[in-house]
Every structure is written in C-alpha cells, then in structure tokens.
C-alpha positions as CSV (number, residue, x, y, z in Angstrom):
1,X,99.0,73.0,81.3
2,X,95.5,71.0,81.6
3,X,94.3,68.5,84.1
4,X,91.4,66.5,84.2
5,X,90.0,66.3,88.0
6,X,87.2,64.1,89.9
7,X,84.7,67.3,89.8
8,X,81.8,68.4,91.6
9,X,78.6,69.9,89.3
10,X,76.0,71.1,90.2
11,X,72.5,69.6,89.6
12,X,70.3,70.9,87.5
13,X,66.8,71.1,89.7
14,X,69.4,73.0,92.5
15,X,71.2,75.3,90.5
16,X,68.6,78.3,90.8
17,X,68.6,77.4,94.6
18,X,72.8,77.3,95.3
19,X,74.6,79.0,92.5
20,X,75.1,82.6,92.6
21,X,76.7,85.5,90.4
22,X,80.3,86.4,91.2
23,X,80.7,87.7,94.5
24,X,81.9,91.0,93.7
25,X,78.9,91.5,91.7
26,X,76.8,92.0,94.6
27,X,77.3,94.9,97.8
28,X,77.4,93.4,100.9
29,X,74.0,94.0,102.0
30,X,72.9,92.2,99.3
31,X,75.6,89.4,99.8
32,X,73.9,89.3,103.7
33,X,70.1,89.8,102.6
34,X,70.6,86.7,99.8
35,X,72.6,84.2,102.3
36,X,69.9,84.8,105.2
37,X,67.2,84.3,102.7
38,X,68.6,80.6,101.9
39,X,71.0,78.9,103.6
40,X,71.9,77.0,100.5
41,X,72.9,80.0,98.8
42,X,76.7,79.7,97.7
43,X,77.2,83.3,99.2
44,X,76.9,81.5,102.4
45,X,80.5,79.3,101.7
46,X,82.2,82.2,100.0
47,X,81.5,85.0,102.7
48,X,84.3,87.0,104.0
49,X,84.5,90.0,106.7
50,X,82.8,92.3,105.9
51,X,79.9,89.8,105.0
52,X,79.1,89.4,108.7
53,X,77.9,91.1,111.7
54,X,80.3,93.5,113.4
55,X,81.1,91.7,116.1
56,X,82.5,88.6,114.1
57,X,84.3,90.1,111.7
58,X,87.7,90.0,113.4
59,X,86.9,85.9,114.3
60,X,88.5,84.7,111.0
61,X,88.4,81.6,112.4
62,X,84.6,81.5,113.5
63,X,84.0,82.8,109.4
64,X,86.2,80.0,107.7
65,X,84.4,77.3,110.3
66,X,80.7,79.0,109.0
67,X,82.0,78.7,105.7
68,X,83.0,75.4,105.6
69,X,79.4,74.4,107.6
70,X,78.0,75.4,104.3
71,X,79.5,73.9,102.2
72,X,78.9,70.4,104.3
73,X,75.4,71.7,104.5
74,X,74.7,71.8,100.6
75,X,76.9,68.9,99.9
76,X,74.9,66.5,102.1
77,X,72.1,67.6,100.4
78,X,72.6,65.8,97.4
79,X,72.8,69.3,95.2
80,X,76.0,67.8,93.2
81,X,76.5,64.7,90.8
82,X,79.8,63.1,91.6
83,X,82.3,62.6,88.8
84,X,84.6,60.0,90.1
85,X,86.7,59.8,86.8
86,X,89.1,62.9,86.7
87,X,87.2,64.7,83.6
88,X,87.2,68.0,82.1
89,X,84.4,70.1,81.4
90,X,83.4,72.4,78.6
91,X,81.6,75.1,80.1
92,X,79.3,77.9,77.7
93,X,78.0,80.7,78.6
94,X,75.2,82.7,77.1
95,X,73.9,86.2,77.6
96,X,72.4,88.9,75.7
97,X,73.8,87.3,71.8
98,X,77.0,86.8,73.1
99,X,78.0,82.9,73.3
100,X,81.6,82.0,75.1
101,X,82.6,78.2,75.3
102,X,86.0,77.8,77.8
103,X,87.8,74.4,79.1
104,X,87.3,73.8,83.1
105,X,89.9,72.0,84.5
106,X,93.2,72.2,86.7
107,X,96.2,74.2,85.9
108,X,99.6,74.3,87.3
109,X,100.1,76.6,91.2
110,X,102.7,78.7,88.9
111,X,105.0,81.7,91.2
112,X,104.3,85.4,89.6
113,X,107.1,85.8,87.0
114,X,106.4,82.4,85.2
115,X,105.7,82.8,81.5
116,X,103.2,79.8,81.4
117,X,100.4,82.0,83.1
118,X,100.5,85.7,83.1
119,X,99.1,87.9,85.2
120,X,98.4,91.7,84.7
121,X,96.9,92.8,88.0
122,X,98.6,93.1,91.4
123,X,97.1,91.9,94.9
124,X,95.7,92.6,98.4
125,X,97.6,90.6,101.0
126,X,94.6,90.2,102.8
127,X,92.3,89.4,100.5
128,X,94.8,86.5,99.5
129,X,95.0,85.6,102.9
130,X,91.4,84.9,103.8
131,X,91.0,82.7,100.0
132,X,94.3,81.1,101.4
133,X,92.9,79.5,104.7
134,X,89.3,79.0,102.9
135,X,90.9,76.6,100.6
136,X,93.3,74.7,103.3
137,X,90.6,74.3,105.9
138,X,87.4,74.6,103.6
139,X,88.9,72.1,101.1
140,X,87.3,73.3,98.3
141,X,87.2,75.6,95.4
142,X,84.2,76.6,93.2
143,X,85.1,80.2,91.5
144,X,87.4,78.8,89.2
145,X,90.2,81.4,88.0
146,X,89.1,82.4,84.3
147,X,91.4,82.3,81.8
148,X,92.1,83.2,78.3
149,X,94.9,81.8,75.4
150,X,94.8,82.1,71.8
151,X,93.1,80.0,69.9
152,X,94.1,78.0,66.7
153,X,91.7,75.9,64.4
154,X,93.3,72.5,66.4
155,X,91.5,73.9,69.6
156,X,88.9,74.8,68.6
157,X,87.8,71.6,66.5
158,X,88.5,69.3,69.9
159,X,86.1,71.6,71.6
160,X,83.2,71.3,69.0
161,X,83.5,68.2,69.0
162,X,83.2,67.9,73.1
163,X,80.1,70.0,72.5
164,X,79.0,67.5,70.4
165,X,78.2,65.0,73.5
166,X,75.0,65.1,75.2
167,X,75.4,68.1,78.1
168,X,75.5,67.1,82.0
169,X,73.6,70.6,82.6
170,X,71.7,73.2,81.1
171,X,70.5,76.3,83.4
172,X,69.1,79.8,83.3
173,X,70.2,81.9,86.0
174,X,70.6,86.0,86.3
175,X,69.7,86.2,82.2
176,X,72.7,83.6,81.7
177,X,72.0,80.3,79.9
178,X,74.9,77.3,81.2
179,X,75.8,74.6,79.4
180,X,78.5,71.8,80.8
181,X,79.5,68.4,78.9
182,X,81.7,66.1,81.0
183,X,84.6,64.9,78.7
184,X,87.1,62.0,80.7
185,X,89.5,59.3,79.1
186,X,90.6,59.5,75.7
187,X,88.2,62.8,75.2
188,X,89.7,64.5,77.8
189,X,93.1,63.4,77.0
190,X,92.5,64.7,73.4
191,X,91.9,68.3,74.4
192,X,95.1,68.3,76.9
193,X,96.6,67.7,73.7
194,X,94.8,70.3,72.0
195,X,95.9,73.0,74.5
196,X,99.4,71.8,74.8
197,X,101.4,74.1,76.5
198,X,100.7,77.4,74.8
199,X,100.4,80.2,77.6
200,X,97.7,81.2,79.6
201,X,96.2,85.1,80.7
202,X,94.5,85.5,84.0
203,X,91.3,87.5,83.5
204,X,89.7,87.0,86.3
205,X,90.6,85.5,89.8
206,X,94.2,87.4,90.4
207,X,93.7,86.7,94.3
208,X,92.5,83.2,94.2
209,X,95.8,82.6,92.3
210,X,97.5,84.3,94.9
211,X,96.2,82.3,98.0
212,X,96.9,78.8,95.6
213,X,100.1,80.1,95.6
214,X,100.3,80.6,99.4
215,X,98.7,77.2,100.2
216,X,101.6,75.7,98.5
217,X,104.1,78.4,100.1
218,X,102.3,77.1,103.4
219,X,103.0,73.5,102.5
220,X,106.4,73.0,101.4
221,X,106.7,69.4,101.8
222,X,104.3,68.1,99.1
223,X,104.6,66.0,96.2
224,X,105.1,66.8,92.6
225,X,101.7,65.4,92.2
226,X,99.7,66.5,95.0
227,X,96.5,68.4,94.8
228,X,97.7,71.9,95.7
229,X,100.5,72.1,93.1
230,X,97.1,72.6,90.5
231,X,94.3,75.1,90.9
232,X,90.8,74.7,89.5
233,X,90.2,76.9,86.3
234,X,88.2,78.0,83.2
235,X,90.0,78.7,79.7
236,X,88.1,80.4,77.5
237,X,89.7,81.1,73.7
238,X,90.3,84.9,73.1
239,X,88.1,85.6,70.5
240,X,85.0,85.1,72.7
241,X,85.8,87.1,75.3
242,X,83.8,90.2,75.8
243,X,85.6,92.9,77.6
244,X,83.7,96.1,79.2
245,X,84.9,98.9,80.9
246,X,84.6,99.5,84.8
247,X,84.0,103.2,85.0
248,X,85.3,105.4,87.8
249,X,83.7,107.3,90.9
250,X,86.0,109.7,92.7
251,X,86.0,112.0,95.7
252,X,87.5,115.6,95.8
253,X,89.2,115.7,98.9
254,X,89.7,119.3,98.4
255,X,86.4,120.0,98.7
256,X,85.8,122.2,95.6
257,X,83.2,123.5,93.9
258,X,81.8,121.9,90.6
259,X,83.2,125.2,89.2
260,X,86.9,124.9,90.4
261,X,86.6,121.1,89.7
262,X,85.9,121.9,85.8
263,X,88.8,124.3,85.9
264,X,91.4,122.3,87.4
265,X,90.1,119.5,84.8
266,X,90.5,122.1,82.1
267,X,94.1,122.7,82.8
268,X,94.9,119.2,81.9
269,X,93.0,119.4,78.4
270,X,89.2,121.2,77.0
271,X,86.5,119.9,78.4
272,X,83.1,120.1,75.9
273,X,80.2,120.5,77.5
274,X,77.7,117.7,76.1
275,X,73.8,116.9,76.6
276,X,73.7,113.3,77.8
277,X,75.6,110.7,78.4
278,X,75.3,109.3,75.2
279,X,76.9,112.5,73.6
280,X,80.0,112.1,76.4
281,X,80.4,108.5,76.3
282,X,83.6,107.8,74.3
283,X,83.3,105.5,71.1
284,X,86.7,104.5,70.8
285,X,90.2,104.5,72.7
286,X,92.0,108.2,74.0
287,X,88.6,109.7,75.2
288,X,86.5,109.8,78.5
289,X,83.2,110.9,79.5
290,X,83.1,113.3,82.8
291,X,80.3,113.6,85.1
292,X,80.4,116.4,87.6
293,X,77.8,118.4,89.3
294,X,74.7,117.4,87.2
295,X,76.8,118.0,83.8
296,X,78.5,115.4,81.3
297,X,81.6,116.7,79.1
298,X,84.1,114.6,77.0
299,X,87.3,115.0,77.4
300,X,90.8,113.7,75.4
301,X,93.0,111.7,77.6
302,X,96.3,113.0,78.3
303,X,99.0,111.8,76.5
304,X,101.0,108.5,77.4
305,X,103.7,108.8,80.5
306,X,105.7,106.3,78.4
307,X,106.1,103.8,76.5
308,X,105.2,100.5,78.0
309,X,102.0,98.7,76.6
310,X,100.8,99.3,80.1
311,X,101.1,103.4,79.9
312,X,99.0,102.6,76.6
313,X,96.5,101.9,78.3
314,X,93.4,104.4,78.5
315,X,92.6,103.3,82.6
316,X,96.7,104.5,82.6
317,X,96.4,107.3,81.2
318,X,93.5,108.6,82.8
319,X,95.6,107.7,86.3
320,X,98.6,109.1,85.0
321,X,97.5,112.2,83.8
322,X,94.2,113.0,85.7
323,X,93.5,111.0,89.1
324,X,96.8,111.3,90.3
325,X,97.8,115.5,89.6
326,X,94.1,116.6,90.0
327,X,92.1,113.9,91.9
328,X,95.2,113.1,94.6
329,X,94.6,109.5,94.1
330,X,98.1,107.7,93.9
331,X,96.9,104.7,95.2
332,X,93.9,103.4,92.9
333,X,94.0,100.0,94.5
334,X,93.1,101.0,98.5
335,X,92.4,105.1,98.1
336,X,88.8,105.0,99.4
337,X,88.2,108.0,97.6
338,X,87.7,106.3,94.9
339,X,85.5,103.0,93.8
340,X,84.2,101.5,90.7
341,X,80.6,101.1,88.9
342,X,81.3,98.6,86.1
343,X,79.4,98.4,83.0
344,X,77.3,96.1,83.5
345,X,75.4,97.8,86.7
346,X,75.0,100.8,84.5
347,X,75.5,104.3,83.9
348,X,72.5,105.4,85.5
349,X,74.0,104.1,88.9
350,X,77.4,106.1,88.2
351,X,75.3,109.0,88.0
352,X,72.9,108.3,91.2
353,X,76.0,107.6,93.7
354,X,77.8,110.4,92.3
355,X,74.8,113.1,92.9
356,X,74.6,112.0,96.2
357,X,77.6,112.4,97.5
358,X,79.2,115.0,95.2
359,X,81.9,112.5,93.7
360,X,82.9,113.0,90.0
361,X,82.0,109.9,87.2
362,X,85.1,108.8,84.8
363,X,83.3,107.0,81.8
364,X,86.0,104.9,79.9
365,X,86.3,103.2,76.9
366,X,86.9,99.2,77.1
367,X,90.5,98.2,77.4
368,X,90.5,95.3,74.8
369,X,91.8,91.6,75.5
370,X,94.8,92.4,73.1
371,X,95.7,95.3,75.3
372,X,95.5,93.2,78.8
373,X,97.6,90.5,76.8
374,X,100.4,92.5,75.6
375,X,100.9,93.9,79.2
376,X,101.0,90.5,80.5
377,X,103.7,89.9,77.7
378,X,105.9,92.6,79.1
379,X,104.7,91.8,82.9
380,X,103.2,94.7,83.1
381,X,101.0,95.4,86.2
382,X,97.5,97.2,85.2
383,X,95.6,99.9,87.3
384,X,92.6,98.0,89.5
385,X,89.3,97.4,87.6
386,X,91.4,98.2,84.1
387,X,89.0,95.5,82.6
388,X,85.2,93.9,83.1
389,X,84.8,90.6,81.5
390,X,81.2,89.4,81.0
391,X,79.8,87.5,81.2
392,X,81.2,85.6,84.0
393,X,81.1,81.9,85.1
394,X,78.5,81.3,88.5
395,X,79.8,80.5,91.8
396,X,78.9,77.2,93.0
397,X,78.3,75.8,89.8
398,X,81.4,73.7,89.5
399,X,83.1,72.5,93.0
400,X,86.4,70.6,93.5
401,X,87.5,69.3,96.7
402,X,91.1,68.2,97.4
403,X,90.2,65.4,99.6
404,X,88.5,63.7,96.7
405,X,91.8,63.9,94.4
406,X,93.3,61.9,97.0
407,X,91.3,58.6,96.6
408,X,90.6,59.4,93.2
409,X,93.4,58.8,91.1
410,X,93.6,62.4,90.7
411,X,97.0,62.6,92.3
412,X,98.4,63.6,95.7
413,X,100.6,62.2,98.8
C-alpha cells in the first residue's frame, strides 16, 4: 500500500518564493493577483479555467501547455533537490499547537469500490477531467492526495524513529512550520512494513484520485509496474488529524423576507433567538447556528432520514431536513445557490457575504474523523464540504514526475 519514489522537494531558500496554500484556499482573484505577482508561484502550474482571462478559458489546451511552462520554468531554476533513490518522506506539519506527522509516498491507482482506499465524497467530471490531462501532459503531481489510517504503536515507533534523522527541510509559510526527512533503503523499507496493508481514508484530494484513475482508464496498455498504476500521497495517522467544519451560505430563491424565512425555519423545529455568534454556535453534534437578516439563533437539527452512518451525519441532517424542504437545494454539490465559508476563513466572513447579498449562514458542528470513516466503511457518499481538515500539506512542496520513475528504478514500461 506504500511506495517509495525518486521525489522532487523543494528547497529551503525557494520555498516562500514557489509553495503555496491549497488551491481551494484562495478565490480566484487571489489565485490571478498571486501568480502575476511571481511567476514562480505554484498557482501558476496548478491553474485551471476559471484562473484565466475570459477569452482563454475554453482553450484547455493553451491552459495545460501554460501550466506545464511553469512548471519547466521553476524546475530549471534549480528550486528542487533531486532524490534519485526512490525514498519516502515523513512530512509534519505545525500550526497554532497542533502538530501532525504523515508518510509521503505512492499508493496503489485503486477503482471506487476497492476496500484498500475508501472514499466518502463523490466527484465533478470536469474537475477530474482537467487534473486528468494535467498529469498526462504536465507529468507531474505535487498536491499529494492526503490520507488517513489507524494507527498502532508498530507505526508509530518506525515513524519516530524516521524523525529521528536529520530533516531535508524546515520552513515557515502562511503560520505553518514544515518539516520533511528523506528515508530510502532499509528505512524506507521498514515503514512499508510498518503500514502493511491496513486500509486507507481519502481526506483530501477525492478528484485527483479520480483523474489517477482516468489516466490509467486512458492508458489501458501499461504494465503492472508502471508509474500511473501509483499516485503520489500523504498518510497521516488518525489521531492527529484536526477536523473543522465548513459552514454554509445559502440563497432564498423565493425571495422572502427575513420574517417568512424564520417562519418557514420554525416549522421544521424552534428557533431561539441568541446575542452573538458565540451564544448560536453549537458546542457539540445535533445543533446549528443560523444567521439571517442581521440575527443569530440556534436551532436542533432535525432528526435522522435513516439509519446509515451517513444520515448520522450533522451536514446530512441539516440537507435532509432543512436545505432540501425549505432552502430548494437538492443538489449541494453544483446548486449555485449555495457555497461554503470553511472554518478556518472565519465566521466574520460568513456574516459579511451573507449581509450583502441577503443569503442565510448555516454554522455546523465538526463532523469528526470517526464519523467520515465509518461512512467510508459502509461506502457511504457524504454531502460536499461535510469536513475541513487543517491544517493542510502546501502545494509545490513535494513534486513527482513520472518521467523520472522511468530511469529511476522506480518502475514503469
């Protein structure tokens, strides 16, 4: 379930200049205004459509060409150390107290359905299709799919003791401190051993798994062994994961007042008034905050739909029972009446984009990494944005490209 590969990282005195935050963690004006700023930005390799002027964005193959121009354009730069030897690299992450340590590596291109990685969300098409061609004709991957597995005292001890080995990079970035170690030979071997074939949780990185998928789909006559049968990862242990909640911002297409809005709410369950968010916000599962018109309630979810892990859920119950009958949205994944603010960017923006344009804030409760992985259990499917993990592994920081698998001992035909 683990493969060492002949790795790209980035070096330290670039990282502030080429690494980046996730790329859904930034609007597309800000994705624009940071790649014109600096051309070695990673935003510049992992741009998509709506990243680029109007006129371009139906030219998919003028964007994967300007992506892939990038990535040359950093590369023959020098801002990455070579690791010829297929390694593995322990990756840590540290932000605000909390301190996460995960395994980056290759795992096996599995088909949805297949127990050895699970996944909870479903997929845009075209989403996948656009990460699809960036990784055949770009020929590289650096946002690694994140992972999660549970952990036993074996696992953990071969990963101490990787940690134990002087790092290859240490970097502040966004309030983030990285650390990487490079582990290859016996090391590495060691913690293949360690993870065995236990399985895996997607947590992150549902439609890059898709278009590795695809690329193999597209490619039927390749070898057991050949790079796009494996897809770069990160496998971090379950009890460091920090889940948050990604809140919810919804349009009335009705049109009603805050009045009739609180009154249809009503009619699902009582709505009490509170002073602040801080009164509203719910401190544990079967609650929600509400934000309409200038004024916060709390609010009891309605009851489960049934008795799937998945109807469990709070984000279910809340789409179950309130988007859907009051809200019209029946389609949470594509319904552009509604978007998402997670956690992280704050209440206080909830509250400023829904005051102006009138939409209604839906302040949830964390779903917890149990939850996500006893859906995944049942192959459950989760709403969209059902979970936030944080923090989140940098873009650009680790790079593999398939043509160096090749001549690397690495595999591949």
């Amino acid at each position: 379930m683990l493969r060492p590969f002949p790795g790209l990282i980035i070096e330290p005195a670039w990282a502030d200049r080429v690494t980046t935050g996730p790329y859904d963690a930034y609007s597309p004006s800000e994705r624009v205004a940071i790649a014109e700023s600096n051309p070695y930005s990673f935003l510049n390799v992992t741009r998509s459509q709506e990243d680029v002027p109007v006129e371009w964005r139906d030219d998919v193959d003028w964007l994967i060409g300007q992506c892939a121009e990038s990535m040359q354009r950093i590369y023959d730069a020098g801002a990455y150390a070579e690791h010829d030897e297929p390694s593995l690299f322990l990756y840590r992450l540290e932000a605000g107290g909390h301190v996460q340590t995960g395994v980056m590596g290759l795992v096996p291109v599995t088909e949805p359905g297949d127990r050895r990685v699970l996944r909870h969300e479903a997929v845009r098409p075209g989403r996948a299709d656009l990460l699809t061609r960036h990784l055949l004709e770009v020929g590289m991957s650096s946002s690694p799919i994140s992972l999660t597995y549970r952990t036993d005292a074996v696992l953990d001890a071969a990963i101490v003791a990787g940690c134990a080995t002087e790092p290859v990079l240490e970097a502040d970035g966004d309030g983030i401190h990285q650390t990487a170690w490079a582990l290859s030979g016996e090391a590495a071997d060691a913690l293949v051993a360690a993870m065995g074939d236990r399985p895996l949780y997607v947590t992150d990185g549902h439609h890059r798994l898709a278009a590795a998928v695809e690329a193999r789909h597209r490619n039927p006559d390749i070898g057991d062994d050949h790079p796009l049968q494996w897809t770069q990862a990160v496998l971090f242990p379950d009890a460091e994961m920090q889940v948050l909640a990604a809140h919810r911002r919804v349009g009335d297409r009705a049109g009603r007042s805050t009045d009739d809005l609180v009154e249809a709410l009503t009619a699902i369950g009582p709505l009490t008034p509170c002073a602040d968010v801080a009164e509203a916000r719910p401190d544990g599962a079967g609650a929600i905050g509400v934000y309409v018109g200038g004024r916060w309630f709390s609010m009891d979810l309605p009851a489960a739909s049934g008795s799937r892990a998945v109807d469990q859920l709070d984000v279910s119950r809340l789409q179950d029972g309130i988007l859907a009958p009051v809200m019209d949205i029946t389609d949470p994944g594509s319904d552009p009446m509604i978007d998402y603010v997670p956690e992280p960017v704050g209440i206080s923006a909830l509250v400023a984009r829904c005051d102006a344009d009138g939409r209604v804030g839906f302040v949830l409760h964390a779903t917890s990494v149990a939850e996500m992985m006893a859906v995944a259990d049942e192959e459950g499917l989760m709403p969209p944005k059902s979970s936030y993990f944080e923090p989140k592994p940098r873009s650009g920081v680790f790079v593999r490209r398939l043509d160096r698998e090749t001549t690397a001992g690495a595999g591949g035909d």
